[in-house]
N, C-alpha and C positions, 0 to 999 in steps of 0.2 A: 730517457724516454718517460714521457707520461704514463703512469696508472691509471687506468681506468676504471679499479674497485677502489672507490671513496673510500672505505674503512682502512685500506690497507696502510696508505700514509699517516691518517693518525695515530693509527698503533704504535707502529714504527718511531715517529716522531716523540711520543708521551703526551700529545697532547691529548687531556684528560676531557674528553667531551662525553657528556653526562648522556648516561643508560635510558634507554624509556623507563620511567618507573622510579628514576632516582629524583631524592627530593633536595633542593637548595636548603639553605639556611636562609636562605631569604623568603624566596618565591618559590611555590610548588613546579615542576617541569613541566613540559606537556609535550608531546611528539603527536607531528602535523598526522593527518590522515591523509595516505594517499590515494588519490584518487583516478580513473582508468585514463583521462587526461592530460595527468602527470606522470605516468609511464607511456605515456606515448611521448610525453614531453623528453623524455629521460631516452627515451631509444634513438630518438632525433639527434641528443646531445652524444649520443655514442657513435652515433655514424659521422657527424660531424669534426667531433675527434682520430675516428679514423682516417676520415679524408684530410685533416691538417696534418694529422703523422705520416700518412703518406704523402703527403707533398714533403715534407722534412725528409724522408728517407729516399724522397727520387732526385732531389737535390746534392743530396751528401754523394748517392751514386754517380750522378754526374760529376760531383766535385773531383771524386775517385777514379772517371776515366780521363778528365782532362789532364788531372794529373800526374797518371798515368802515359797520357799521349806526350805531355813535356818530360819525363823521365826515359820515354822510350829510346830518343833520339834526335831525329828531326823534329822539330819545333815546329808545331806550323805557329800562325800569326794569332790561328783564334782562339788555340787552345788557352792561351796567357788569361784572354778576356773571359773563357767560360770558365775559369778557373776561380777567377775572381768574384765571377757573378754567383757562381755557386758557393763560393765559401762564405760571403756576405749574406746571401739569402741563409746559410745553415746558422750562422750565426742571429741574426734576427727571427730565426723561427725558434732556436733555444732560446730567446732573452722572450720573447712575447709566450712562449708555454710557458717558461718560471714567473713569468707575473701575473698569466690568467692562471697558474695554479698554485699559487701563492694565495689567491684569493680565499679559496677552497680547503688546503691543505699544507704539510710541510713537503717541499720539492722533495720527493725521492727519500721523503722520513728524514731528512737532514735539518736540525734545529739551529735553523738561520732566522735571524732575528728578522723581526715585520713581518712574517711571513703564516699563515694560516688565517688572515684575516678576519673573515668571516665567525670562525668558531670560536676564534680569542679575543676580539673587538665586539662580540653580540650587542652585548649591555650597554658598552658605551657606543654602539652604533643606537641602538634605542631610545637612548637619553639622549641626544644628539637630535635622534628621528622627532622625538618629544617637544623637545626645544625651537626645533623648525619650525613646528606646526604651530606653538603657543605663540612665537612673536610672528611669524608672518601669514598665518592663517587663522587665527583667533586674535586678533589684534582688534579694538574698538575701531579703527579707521576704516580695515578692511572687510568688513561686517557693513558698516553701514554702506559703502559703497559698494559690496555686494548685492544687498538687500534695495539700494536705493538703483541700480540697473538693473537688476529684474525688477519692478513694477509691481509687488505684488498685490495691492491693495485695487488696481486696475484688472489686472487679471484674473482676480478671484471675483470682480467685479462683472467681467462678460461672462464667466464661468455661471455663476449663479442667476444672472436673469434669465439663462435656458429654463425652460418650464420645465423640461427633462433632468436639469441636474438639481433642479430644485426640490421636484418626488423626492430624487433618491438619497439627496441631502435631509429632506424630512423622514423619510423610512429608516436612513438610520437614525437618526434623532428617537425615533419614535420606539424603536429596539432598546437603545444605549438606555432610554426612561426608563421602558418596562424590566429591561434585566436590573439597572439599579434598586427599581422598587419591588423586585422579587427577592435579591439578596439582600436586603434590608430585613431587620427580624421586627416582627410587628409589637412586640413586648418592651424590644428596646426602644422606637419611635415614639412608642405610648410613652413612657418613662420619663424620657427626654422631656417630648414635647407639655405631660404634666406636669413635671418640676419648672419648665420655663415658664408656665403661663402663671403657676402658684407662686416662681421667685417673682416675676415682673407684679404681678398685682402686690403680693408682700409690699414690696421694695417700692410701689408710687403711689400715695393716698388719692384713693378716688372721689370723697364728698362735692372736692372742688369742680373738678371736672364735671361733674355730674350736676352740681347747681349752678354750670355756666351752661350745658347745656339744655337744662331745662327751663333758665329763663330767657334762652333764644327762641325754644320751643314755643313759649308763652306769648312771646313778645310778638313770633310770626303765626299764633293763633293756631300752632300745628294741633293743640292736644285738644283745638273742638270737634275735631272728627271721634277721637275717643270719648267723651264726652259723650256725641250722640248716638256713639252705639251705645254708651253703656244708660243709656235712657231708653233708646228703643228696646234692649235687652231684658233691664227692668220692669218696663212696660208691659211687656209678652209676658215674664215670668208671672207677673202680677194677675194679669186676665186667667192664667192655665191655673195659677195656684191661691183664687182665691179662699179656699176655703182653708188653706191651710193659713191662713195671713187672721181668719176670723177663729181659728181653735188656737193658734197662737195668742190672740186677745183676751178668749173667753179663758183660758186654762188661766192666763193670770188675774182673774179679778178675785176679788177676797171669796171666800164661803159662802158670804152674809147674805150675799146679793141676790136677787132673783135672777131665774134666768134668762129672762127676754129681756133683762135691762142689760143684762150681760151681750147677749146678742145684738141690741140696737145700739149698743156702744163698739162691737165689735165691725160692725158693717160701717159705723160711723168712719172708724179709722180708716177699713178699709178705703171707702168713696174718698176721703179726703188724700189718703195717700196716693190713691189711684192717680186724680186729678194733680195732684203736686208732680206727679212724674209726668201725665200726659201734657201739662204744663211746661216742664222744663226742655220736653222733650222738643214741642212744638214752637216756644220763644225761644228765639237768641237771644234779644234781653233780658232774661228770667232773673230775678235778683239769684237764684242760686245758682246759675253759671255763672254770675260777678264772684259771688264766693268764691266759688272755685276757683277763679282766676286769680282772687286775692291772696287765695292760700298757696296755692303752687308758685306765686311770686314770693311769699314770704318764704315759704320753706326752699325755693332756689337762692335766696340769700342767704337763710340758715345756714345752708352746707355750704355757702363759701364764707361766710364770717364767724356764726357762732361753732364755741369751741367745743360745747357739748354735744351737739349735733353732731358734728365734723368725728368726734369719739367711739359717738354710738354706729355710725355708719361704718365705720373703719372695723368695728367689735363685728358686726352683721358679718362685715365680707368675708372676717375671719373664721366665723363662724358657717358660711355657706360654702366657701373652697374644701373646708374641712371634713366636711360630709362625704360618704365615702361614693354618692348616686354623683355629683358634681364631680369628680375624679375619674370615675367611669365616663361620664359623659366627655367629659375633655378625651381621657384617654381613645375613646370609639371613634374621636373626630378623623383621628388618622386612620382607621379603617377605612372608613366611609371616603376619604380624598383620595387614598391609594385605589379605591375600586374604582371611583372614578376614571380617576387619572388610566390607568390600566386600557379602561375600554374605552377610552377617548385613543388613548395610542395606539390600538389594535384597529379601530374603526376610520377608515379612508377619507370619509364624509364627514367623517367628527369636525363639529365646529375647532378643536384644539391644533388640528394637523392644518384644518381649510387656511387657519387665522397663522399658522407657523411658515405655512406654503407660501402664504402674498406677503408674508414679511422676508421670508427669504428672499423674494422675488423685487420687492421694491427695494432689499439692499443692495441687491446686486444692480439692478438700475441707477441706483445712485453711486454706488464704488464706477461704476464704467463712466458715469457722465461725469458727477461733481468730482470738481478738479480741488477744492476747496475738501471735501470729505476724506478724496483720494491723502493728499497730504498730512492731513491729521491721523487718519490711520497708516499709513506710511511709518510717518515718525513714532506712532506709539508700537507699531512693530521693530521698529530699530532700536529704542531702547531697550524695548524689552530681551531683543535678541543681545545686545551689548550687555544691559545686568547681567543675562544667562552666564555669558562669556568671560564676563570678569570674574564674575564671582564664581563659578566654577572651574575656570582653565588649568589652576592647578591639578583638579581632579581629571579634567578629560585628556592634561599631556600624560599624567601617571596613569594611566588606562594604556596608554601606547607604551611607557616606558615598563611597567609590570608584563604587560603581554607577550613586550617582545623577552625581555628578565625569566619568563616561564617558558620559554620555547627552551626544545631540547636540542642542544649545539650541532650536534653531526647531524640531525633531523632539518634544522637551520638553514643548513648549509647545501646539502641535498635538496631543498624545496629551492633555491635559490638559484644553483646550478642547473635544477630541470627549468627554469623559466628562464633564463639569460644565458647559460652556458653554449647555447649554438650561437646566438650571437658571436660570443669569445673567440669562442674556435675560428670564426673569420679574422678574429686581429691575428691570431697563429698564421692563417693563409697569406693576410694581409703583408705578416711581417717578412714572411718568406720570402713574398714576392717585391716587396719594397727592398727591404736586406737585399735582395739580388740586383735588382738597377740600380740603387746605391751603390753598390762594390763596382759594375759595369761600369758605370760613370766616373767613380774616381779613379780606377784602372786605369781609364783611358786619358783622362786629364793628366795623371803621373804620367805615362807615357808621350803624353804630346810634351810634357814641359821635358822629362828626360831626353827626348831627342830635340 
């Protein structure tokens, strides 16, 4: 007869199924948690148990009265066949209990070989499980023709032109920001972001760049707007601060001088400087904006050709990164984009969420329609799912084969039995009642060819 307390047979048996708590040499154990589910699962597989053993022992009873009725005396005709049919059913209800509890256990603690299945095959049932999955469910063929029948560059494509999922695709966007830019430490940002902008300048001489730039500036007349403010500026300075322009004059004339020669020399300059500035101010062709234009031409060829120039500019930059106000000021720039950034994320109407929203919204317009877009994203989803898969399969079958390697045997085995074992118990019924019309059948066949 069947046991119905799990442990009892492997005790008996020796087979050594590892304790909660005990550790492999390998892989640490683990014993499953049961859950109010799986004991219900488990009450189901004991009742189903008993109703198979009882069908085995209303069989064998039977077997024992037909038996009984051919030993008594009078024979009748049907005892021969319920005889039959019952000894076949006993017999295929003990062959189908020793293989569904073969599965589980040693039959009746007897150390018959193949038999405990479960608790002595764990491992290599794992690495087997492993194997399955790596060649025919992680396989590059089977990925992409997965990936390529569900559609998903199509369907993420009608997904996202809803205006509804496109909020709530930006709201999380807009969280994922802010919590990044909160666990970010502002010290180390600064740090970073000043060592990169000090190695890149380092690391590319700027004179060139700088005199290709300013003889485009030149060429397209950009720097006469500068020019005329700094003549209109001049200008103004000049009218508010004449009299500083005429004690600047007089403090430098010699002792010797008188002072009203001092003074109509002083006013002298002044008027003339005046007029030199109200003059350049008011012509475009002023011979001193041709200068200027002469010079800023030559010195934008200086810094791309001469070597002297190109040395001194290069000493400057060095010398201005190095300051400790230039540092600060790099370093502050990430303050200032983080705070931004923050209450642009926070804010609904912020132009950064409005301009995230309609790009979400015209990608998903075009994943749903362009059938050309559709395909290019497709494929670059399928690759990239196939690199994942190559390249890691060894690691995702040993994920299965360690998990299963760390489950603990008799725990194994019991999680396994509560989930399929009333099944089982039908092949028990099964064979009983199969067993029985097979013996019925061939009975009777012997019999018709014996007569």
């Amino acid at each position: 007869m069947e046991r119905t307390k799990s442990g009892e047979g492997d005790e008996a048996s020796g087979v050594k199924a590892a304790r909660p708590g005990a550790v492999s040499s390998a892989v640490p154990r683990s014993a499953f948690a049961y859950s109010a589910a799986d004991e219900e699962r488990r009450r189901g597989v004991r009742r189903m148990k008993t109703i198979a053993t009882g069908a085995l022992l209303l069989i064998a009873l039977v077997y024992a009265l037909a038996k009984w009725r051919q030993v008594s005396g009078a024979e009748p005709a049907w005892a021969g066949y319920v005889a039959a049919a019952a000894e076949a059913g006993m017999v295929g209800a003990l062959a189908d209990w020793f293989a569904v509890t073969a599965l589980f256990r040693r039959p009746m603690g007897l150390p018959i070989p193949h038999t405990a299945i479960i608790p002595t095959k764990k491992d290599t049932l794992g690495r087997t499980l492993g194997d399955f999955v790596g060649e025919n469910f992680l396989s590059s063929d089977v990925v992409r023709m997965r990936l390529r029948a569900v559609g998903i560059s199509s369907r993420l494509g009608g997904w996202l032109a809803e205006p509804a999922n496109a909020d709530r695709v930006t709201a999380e966007l807009s969280t994922a920001l802010r919590g990044a830019l909160q666990v970010l430490r502002d010290s180390d940002v600064q740090a970073v972001v000043g060592e990169a902008v000090t190695r890149r300048a380092d690391a590319q001489e700027i004179a060139p760049g700088l005199g290709t730039m300013l003889e485009k500036i030149v060429a397209d007349g950009g720097h006469r707007k500068v020019v005329d403010l700094v003549c209109v500026r001049a200008h103004d300075w000049l009218v508010l601060h004449g009299d500083s322009v005429m004690e600047a004059v007089t403090g430098g004339a010699p002792g010797w001088t008188p002072r009203f020669v001092d003074r109509r020399v002083g006013e002298r300059v002044y008027k003339e400087l005046l007029r030199f500035i109200s003059e350049t101010r008011d012509m475009p062709d002023h011979p001193a904006r041709g200068a200027i234009d002469r010079f800023l031409t030559d010195f934008a060829g200086d810094l791309q050709t001469d070597a002297d120039t190109r040395v001194r500019v290069e000493r400057l930059k060095t010398e201005v990164l190095g300051r400790g106000e230039v540092q600060e000021l790099i370093a502050s720039a990430w303050g200032a984009v983080r705070q931004m950034v923050v209450a642009a994320s926070e804010d609904e109407r912020s132009e950064l969420r409005l301009r995230t929203r309609s790009g979400l919204l015209s990608l998903g317009g075009r994943l749903s329609s362009d059938e050309r877009m559709q395909g290019k994203v497709d494929r670059w989803l399928e690759d990239a799912a196939v690199h994942v898969v190559t390249t890691y399969r060894d690691e995702i079958t040993s994920l299965i084969t360690d998990t299963v390697a760390s489950w603990d045997a008799e725990h194994t085995s019991r999680k396994i039995e509560a989930h399929i074992g009333r099944d089982l118990q039908f092949i028990r019924i099964n064979g009983t009642v199969v067993g029985a019309l097979a013996g019925l059948v061939i009975y009777a066949v012997s019999r018709a060819l014996g007569a």
